[in-house]
N, C-alpha and C positions, 0 to 999 in steps of 0.2 A: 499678651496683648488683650484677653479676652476681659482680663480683671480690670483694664486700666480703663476704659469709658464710662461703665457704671463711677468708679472712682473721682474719675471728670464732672459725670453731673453731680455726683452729692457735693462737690468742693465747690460746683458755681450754684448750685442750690443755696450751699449756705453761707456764700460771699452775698448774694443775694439778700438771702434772707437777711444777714448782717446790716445789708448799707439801707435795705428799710428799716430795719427797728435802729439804726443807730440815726436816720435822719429823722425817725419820728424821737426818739432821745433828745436830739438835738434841739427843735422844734419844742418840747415838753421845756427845756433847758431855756430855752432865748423868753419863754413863756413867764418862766418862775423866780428867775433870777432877778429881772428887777424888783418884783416884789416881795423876793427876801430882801436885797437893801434895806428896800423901804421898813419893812417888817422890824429891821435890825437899827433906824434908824428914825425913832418914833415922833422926835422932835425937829427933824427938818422934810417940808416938803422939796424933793430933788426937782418935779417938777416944776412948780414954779419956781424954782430957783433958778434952774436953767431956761427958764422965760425970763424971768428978770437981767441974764444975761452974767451969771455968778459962774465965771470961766471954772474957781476951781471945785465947786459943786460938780460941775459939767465933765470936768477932767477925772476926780475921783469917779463918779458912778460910769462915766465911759471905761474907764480901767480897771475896774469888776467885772463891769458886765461882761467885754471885750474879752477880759483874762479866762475866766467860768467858759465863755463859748471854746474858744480856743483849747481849752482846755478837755473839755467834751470833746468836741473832736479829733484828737490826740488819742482820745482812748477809743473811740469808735472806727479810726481807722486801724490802731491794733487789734481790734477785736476785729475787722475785715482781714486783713494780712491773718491772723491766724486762723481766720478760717480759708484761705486760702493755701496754707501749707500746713492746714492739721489735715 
């Protein structure tokens, strides 16, 4: 029993330290992502397109971006889960 509490805090230590760097990843991630689109997409502005009211402008860059987030945090909460039961 003696081994199992040190054990305890290093696993919420670094479920911790986990769900900060993966929410500053995240964060970094919502940050940069639309302007790689953009970066990938040199001949249309998405912005004013989706001011102009260009639904499937609107729809693709929503569906990147959306998919890239989602997708980040899939991997940031594996990365919590294993530090939870490494």
């Amino acid at each position: 029993m003696e081994g199992f509490v040190p054990t305890v805090i290093w696993a919420t230590s670094f479920t911790i330290l986990g769900a900060i760097l993966g929410v500053a990843g995240l964060l970094l991630g919502v940050y940069f992502v639309p302007k790689l689109v953009d970066r990938f997409t040199p001949h249309i502005d998405e912005e004013m397109e989706i001011l102009k009211g260009n639904v499937a402008v609107a729809t693709y860059f929503g569906w990147v971006v959306g998919c890239t987030i989602i997708g980040i945090s899939l991997i940031i909460s594996a990365a919590i889960i294993a530090g939870i039961h490494g």
